[in-house]
Structure formats: C-alpha cells, structure tokens
C-alpha positions in Angstrom: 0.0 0.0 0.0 2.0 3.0 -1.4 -0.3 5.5 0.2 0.6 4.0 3.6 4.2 3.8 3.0 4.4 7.8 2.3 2.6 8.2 5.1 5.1 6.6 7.4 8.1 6.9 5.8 7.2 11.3 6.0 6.4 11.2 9.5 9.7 8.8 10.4 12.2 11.0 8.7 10.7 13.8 11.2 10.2 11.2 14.1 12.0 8.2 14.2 9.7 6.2 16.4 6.5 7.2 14.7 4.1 4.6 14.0 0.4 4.1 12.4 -2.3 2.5 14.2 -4.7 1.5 11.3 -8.3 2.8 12.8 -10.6 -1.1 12.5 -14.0 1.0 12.2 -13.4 2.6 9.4 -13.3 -0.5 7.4 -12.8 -4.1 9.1 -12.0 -6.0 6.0 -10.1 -9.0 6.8 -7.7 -7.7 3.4 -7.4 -4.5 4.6 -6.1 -5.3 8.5 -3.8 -8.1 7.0 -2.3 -5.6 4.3 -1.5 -3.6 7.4 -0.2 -6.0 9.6 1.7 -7.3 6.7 3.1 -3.6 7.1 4.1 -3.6 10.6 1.4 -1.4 11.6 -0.6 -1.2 15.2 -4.3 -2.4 15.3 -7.0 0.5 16.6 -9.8 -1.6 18.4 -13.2 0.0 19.6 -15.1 -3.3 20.9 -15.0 -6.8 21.4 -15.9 -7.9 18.0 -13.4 -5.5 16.2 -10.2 -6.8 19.3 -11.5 -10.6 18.3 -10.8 -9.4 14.4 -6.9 -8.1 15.7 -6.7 -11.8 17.4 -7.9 -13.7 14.2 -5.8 -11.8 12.0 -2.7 -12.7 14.6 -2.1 -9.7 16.7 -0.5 -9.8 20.0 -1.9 -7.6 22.1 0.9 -5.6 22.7 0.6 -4.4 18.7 -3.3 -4.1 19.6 -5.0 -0.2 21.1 -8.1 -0.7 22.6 -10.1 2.1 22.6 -13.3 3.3 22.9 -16.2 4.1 25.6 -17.3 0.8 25.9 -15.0 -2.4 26.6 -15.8 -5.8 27.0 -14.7 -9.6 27.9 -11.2 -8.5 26.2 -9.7 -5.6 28.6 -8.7 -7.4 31.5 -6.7 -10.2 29.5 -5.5 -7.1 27.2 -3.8 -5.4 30.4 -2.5 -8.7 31.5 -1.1 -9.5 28.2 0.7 -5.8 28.1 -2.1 -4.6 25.7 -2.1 -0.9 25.2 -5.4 0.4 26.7 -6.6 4.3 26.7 -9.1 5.4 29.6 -12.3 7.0 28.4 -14.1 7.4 31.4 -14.1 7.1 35.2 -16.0 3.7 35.8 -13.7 2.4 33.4 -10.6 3.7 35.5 -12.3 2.3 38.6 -12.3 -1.3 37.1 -8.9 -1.5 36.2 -8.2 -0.5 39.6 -10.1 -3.5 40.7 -8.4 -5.4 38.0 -4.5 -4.1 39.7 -5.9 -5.7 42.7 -7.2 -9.0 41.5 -3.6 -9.6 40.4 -1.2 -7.3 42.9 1.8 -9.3 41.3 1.1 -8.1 38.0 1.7 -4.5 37.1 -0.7 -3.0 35.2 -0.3 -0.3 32.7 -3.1 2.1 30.6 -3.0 5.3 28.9 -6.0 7.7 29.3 -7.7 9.3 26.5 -8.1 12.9 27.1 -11.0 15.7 26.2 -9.5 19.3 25.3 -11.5 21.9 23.9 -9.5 22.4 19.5 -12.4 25.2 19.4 -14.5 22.5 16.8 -17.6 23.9 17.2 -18.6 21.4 19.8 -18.1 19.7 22.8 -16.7 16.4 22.4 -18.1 13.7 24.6 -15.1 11.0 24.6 -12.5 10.4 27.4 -11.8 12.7 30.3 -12.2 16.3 30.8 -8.5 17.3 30.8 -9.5 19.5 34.2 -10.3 15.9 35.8 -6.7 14.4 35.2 -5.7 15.1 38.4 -8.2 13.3 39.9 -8.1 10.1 37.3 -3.9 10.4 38.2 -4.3 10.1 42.0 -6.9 7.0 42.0 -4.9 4.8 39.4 -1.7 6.0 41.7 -3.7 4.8 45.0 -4.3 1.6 43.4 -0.7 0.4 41.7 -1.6 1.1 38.1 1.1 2.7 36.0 0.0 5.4 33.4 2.5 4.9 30.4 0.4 7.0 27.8 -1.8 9.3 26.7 -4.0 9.6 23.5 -6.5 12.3 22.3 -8.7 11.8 19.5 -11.3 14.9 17.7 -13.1 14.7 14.7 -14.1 17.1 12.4 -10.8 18.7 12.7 -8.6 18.3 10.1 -6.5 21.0 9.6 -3.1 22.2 11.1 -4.4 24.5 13.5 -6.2 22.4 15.1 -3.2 19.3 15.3 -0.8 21.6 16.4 -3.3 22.2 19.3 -3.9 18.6 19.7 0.3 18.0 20.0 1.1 20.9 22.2 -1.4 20.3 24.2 -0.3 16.6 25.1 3.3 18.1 25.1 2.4 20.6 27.6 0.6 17.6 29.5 3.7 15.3 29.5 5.4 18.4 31.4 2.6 19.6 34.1 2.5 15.8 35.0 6.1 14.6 34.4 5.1 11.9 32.3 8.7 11.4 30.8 8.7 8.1 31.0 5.5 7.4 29.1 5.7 4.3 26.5 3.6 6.4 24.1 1.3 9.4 22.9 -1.3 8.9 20.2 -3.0 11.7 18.2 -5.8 10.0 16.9 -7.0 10.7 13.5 -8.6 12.8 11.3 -5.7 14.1 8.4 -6.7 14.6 4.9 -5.5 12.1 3.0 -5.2 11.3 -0.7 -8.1 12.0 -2.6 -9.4 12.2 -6.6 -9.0 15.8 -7.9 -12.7 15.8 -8.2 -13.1 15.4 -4.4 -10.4 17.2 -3.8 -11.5 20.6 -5.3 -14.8 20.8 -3.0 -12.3 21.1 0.1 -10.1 24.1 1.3 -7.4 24.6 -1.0 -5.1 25.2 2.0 -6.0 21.3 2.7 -2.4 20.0 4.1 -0.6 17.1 3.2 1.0 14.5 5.0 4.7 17.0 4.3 2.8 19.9 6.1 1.3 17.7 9.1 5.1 16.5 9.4 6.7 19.6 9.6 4.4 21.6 11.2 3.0 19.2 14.0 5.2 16.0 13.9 8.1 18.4 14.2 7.4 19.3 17.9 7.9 15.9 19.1 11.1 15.9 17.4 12.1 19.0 18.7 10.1 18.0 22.7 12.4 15.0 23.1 15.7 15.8 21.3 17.5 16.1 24.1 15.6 13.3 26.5 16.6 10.2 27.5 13.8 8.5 26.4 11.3 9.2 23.3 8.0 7.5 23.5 6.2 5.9 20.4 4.2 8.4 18.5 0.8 7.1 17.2 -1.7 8.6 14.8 -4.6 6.5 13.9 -5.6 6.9 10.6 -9.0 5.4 8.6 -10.2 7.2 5.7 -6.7 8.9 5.3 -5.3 5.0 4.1 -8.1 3.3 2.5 -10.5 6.6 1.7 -9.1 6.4 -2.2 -8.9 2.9 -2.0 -11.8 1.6 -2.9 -14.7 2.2 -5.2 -18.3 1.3 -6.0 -19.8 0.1 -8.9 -23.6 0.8 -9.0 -26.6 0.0 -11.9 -28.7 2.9 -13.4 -32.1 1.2 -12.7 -34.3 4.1 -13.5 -34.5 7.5 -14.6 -37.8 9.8 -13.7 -39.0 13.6 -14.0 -41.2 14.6 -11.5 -42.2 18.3 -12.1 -39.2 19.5 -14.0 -36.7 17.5 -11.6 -34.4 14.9 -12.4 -33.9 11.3 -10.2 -31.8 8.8 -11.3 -32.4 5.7 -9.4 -29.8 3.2 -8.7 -29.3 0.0 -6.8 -27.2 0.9 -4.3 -27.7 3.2 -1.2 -26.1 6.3 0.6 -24.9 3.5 3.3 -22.9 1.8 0.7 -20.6 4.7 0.1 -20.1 6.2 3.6 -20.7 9.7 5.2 -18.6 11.7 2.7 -21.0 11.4 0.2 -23.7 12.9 2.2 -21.1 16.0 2.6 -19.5 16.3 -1.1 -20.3 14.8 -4.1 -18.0 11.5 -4.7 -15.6 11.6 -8.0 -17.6 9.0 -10.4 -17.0 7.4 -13.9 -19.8 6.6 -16.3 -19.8 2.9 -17.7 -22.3 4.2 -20.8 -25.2 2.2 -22.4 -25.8 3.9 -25.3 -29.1 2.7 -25.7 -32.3 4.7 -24.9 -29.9 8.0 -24.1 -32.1 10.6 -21.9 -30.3 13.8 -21.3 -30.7 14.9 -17.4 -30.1 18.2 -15.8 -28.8 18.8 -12.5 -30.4 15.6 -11.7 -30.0 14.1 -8.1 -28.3 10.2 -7.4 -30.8 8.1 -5.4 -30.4 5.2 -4.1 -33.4 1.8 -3.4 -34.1 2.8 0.2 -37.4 4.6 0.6 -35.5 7.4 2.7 -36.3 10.5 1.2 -32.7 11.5 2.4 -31.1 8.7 0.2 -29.3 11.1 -2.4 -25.5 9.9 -3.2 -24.7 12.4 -5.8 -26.0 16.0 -6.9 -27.2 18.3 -9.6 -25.5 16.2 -12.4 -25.9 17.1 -16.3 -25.7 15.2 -19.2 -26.5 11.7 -21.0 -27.5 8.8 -19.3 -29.5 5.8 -20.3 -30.4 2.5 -18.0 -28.0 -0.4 -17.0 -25.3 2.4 -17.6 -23.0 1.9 -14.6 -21.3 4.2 -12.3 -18.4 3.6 -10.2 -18.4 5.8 -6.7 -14.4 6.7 -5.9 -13.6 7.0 -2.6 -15.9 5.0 -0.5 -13.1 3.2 1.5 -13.9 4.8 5.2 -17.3 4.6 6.9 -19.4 2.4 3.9 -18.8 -1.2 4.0 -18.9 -1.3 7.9 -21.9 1.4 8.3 -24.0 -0.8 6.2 -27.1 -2.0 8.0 -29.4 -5.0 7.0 -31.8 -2.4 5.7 -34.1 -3.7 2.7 -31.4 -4.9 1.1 -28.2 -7.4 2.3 -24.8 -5.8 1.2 -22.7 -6.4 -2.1 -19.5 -8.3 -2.2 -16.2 -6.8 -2.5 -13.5 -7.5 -4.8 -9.6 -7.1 -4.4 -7.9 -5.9 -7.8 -3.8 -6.5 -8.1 -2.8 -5.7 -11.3 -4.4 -8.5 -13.2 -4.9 -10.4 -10.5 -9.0 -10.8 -8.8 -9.9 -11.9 -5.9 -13.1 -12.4 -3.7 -12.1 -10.7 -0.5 -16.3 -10.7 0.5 -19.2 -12.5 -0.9 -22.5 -11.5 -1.1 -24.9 -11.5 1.6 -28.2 -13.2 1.6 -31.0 -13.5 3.1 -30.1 -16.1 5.4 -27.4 -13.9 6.3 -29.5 -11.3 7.7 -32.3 -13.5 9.4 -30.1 -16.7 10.4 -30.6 -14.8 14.3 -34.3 -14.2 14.1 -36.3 -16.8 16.1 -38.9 -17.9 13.4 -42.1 -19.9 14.5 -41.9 -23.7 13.7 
C-alpha cells in the first residue's frame, strides 16, 4: 500500500519512532487489517468484536489499542497481556483499579484518552475532561496502576491549527504531569488524505498534506524529546486517510424519472454503501455508458433503493444517461462497507484488484445472512 508507506516513511524521517495505528472502524476488511499488519502497523480496536478481528488476523496484544467508551470480555486479559489500553471514562478507570488488585503481582499499565477543547464547534463527549486528570492520576496511583500514555482523538478537525493544538497540548501535558517516562502518545485521526481531484476541489485549498502535518506538528515531538533520554512511540490512527481512495463502487442505473421538471436517477445501491462523505461532497464517479435509450438529465439528483427521502448519493448532475449504464463511486473506503445496516437490502460483495490479478475478499450477503438470528415460529 504505497499511500501507507508515504505516510510513514514522511512522518519517520521527522520522528523516528512514529508509528500508524490502522483505525478497524473505518473499514474491518479481513484484506485491509492483513495488508496492514503485513506492514508492521498497530491495530486500533473500539469493541470486542473488532479486538476478536486483531486476534484472528494474529495480533499480540501488545501491537493491539483498545479504545473506545465501551470495553468488553477482552480488557482485562488485554492489560494482563501488556495490551495498550486508553481510559475513556471514570468507571472504566475504577475497574482496572479492581483489576491491579485481583492480580497485585502483575503490574498493570493504561493510557488515558483525554478531552481538550481544539475550538471544533462542539463539545466532544469522549474520554476525560482534561480538568479531571488530576483526579483520574491520583486513584490509578492509589491503586498500583502505571499510566504509560496518553491519546486524544477529535473529529471534524482536520487542519493544522487544530493538530498543532492537539500536539502541544499533550506536550504541555507530559510536562505539568512529568510523564517522561510514558511508552507512548497517540494523536488519533482525522488528516486529509489522498483524494481524486474531483473530491479534492470541494475542500479548502489550503487542505495540508502529509509533508505539512510533518513539519508543522510531527516536528514538535522531534524538537520536545531531542535532548531526552527516552522518546515514547508516537501514534496517529488513521481510517479514511489510508483506504478513503482505495476503494470504489460500482452501482446500476435502474431508473430515470422527472417529477415536475426534476431529475432522479435511481440506482441500486444506497447512501450507506458509500459512507458519510458522500452525504457532505459529491464522490468523484465514472460513467460505464449504455448507449441505448440515451435521456439527457439536468442537474439531476443520485438516489439510491431505500425509501428514505434523504437517500441522495450524488448532486445536480448534467448530461447523457441511459439505463444499465453503470457508475463507479471513488472513494468509498472509510465509513461504507462497515456502516451498512441490513436495511431492505443485504450488502454487495467486495472485490480485491492486483494488477491483473482478482480476488473475492467478500461474498455477497443473503438472506439467510440477515435473518439466520431471528427466532422464526416452527
């Protein structure tokens, strides 16, 4: 994965002991994590179901972040196995305090995910208010369990301003609570990433790339621990910025209709097979053309087979269309394929292209797929 390569390979040359942490919500696919590990890169966990994914794909859980507000049957063999582990909230601090004392001859380690405000336009309601650390410090102290990092995480805030906030502020957090000898500090995610030019132009030109993250934000790590003794990993935990690009969609023209003097070109796919970005921008597409039974359209909408009036995937397009044309979504790697719910229709499969080479990375579903838990009458 070239795209994943840059991104390390920039961010290494500025901080040696940079790594990625691939995020597993953006898109689980078996491939996809494999490709990763296959890199040498981290797994970022958010349940149960996603750290059982890490284990079947061969993760140790010292390569494995769980995060997240809710943790399962995994975080107490996680600590015990030296997993890394980041905090969200005070119950969850309290039970690995009971955890430290289940097992006193085993020390246990965690990170703590902390809330700042990056002035985002809103409140963010994950890990703890960074007014609070004190408090969250002193009852993991009390009760033998060893703080070795700290992580932040805040979306909808991609640009440099707002990273350079994140890193100082976990830099000025490492000093106020002498956390020198930390193992590690994670930044999250949220970085543009690589994009097609037609996605590309309905963002701010001043978009950065992974050069300007690097020398504007990775640099104050380098320039924080030059002279220390020790210099903890550095994680980021990118999604969409690796596989956004990645993959695309192929959808059918079902239908075309004019319903007073507007445009609707119906197609079997839905807004949940192509992820949030297309209900933001409109995703770069290719047209697969017919030429049969041409109808010219004008600033026509995209909609998709759900009956959700909200189901519109791409906007005000003009030109030539005809049925069973077919049109391929770019972009759709992040927040698609996992945010698909058994709704009217089961999902598609997916496809791996190298070079030449195809193979079925996910079949089809059906319909015992999506009922096989329902409890039907005998």
């Amino acid at each position: 994965m070239e795209n994943y390569k840059e991104l390390e390979t920039t961010f290494k040359q500025i901080y040696s002991n940079y790594h990625i942490c691939y995020s597993y919500k953006t898109n689980y696919t078996p491939a996809i994590c494999k490709c990763v590990k296959n890199l040498g890169g981290y797994a970022e966990v958010v349940s149960d179901m996603e750290y059982e994914l890490a284990l079947k794909i061969e993760y140790t859980p010292d390569k494995i972040v769980f995060n997240g507000p809710i943790k399962g049957k995994y975080l107490e063999s996680h600590l015990l196995s030296n997993g890394i582990n980041n905090i969200d909230r005070i119950e969850e601090a309290k039970y690995i305090c009971e955890i430290a004392k289940k097992y006193p001859d085993h020390q246990i380690k965690t990170g703590i995910r902390v809330n700042f405000d990056i002035d985002a336009g809103y409140t963010s309601r994950f890990g703890i208010d960074i007014n609070n650390l004190k408090e969250i410090f002193e009852l993991l102290k009390s009760n033998n369990v060893e703080v070795n990092g700290l992580h932040c995480h805040m979306s909808r805030a991609r640009g440099i301003d707002a990273w350079k906030l994140r890193a100082n502020t976990m830099l000025k957090l490492v000093e106020n609570y002498k956390l020198y000898d930390i193992d590690y500090i994670s930044l999250g995610s949220g970085m543009f990433g690589k994009m097609d030019p037609e996605l590309k132009a309905q963002f701010p030109l001043d978009a950065p790339d992974y050069d300007l993250y690097a020398e504007e934000v990775i640099s104050l790590f380098a320039k924080f621990y030059k002279d220390k003794d020790k210099k903890p990993i550095l994680f980021t935990e990118p999604g969409t910025t690796l596989v956004s690009k990645y993959v695309d969609f192929l959808a059918k023209i079902i239908g075309v209709k004019n319903i007073r003097g507007k445009d609707f070109v119906l197609l079997n796919c839905s807004f949940h097979n192509l992820g949030e970005t297309s209900q933001m921008k409109n995703l770069p597409i290719r047209i697969f053309k017919n030429e049969v039974d041409i109808k010219h359209v004008n600033n026509a909408n995209f909609v998709g087979y759900t009956c959700l009036e909200q189901d519109v995937i791409y906007r005000k397009y003009t030109g030539e269309i005809s049925n069973d044309d077919y049109v391929l979504f770019g972009n759709v790697g992040g927040y698609s394929l996992v945010d698909k719910p058994p709704f009217i229709m089961p999902d598609y499969p997916m496809i791996m292209l190298d070079n030449e080479d195809i193979q079925l990375i996910k079949r089809k579903e059906n319909f015992s797929d999506i009922f096989k838990t329902f409890v039907f009458e005998e």
